[in-house]
N, C-alpha and C positions, 0 to 999 in steps of 0.2 A: 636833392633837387635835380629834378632831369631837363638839359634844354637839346633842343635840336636845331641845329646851325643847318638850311637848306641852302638850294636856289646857289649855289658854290658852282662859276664857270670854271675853274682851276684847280685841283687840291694837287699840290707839289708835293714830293714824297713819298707817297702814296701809289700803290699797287693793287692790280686788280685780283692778283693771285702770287702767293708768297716768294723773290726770283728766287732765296735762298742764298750762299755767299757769292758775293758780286766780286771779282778777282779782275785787274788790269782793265782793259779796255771796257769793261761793262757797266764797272764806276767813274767812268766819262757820264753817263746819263742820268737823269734825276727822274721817277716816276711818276704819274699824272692821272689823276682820276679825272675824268670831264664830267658835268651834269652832278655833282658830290654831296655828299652831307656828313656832318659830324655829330653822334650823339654821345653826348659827356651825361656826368653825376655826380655831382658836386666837386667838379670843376677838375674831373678826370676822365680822358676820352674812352672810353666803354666804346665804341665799335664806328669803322667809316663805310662809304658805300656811295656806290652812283643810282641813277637811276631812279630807281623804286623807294619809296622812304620807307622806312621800318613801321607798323605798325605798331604803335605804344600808345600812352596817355602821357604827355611833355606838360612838364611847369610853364616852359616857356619857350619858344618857338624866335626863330631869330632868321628873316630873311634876310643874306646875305647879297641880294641885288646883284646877280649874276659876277660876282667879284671873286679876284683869284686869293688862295689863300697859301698861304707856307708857313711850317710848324717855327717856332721857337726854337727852338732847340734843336741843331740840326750837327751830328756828329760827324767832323771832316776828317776824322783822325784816320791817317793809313801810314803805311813805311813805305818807303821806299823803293823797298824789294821786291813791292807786288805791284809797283807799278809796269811791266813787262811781261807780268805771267799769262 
């Protein structure tokens, strides 16, 4: 089952192009899509994106009312070491 979460003022996390490894200073910031959506399939995220909605056929469609969103699951895990590189 396919839905598409639109109408997302916020998506945390999220990047508009891949930064690659984020090392010291650069994992200070958290990335942010504006204008967002999320389409999952059965109940796993298959692909995010601003702007333009994806062209598909959706089970079901889910306006998000211009509302900010942040994943569950958000991995803080670093050493210490690389906090200065």
């Amino acid at each position: 089952m396919k839905k598409l979460f639109f109408n997302i003022s916020k998506l945390y996390g999220a990047y508009d192009e891949n930064p690659g490894v984020l090392k010291g200073k650069e994992m200070q910031s958290c990335g942010q899509l504006t204008n967002a959506w999320i389409l999952t399939e059965n109940g796993v995220v298959k692909a995010i994106g601003q702007d333009e909605l994806p062209i598909d056929t959706y089970v079901e469609t889910i306006d998000m009312e211009n509302g900010e969103v942040m994943p569950g699951f958000v991995d803080s895990h670093t050493h210490a070491v690389f906090a200065q590189s």
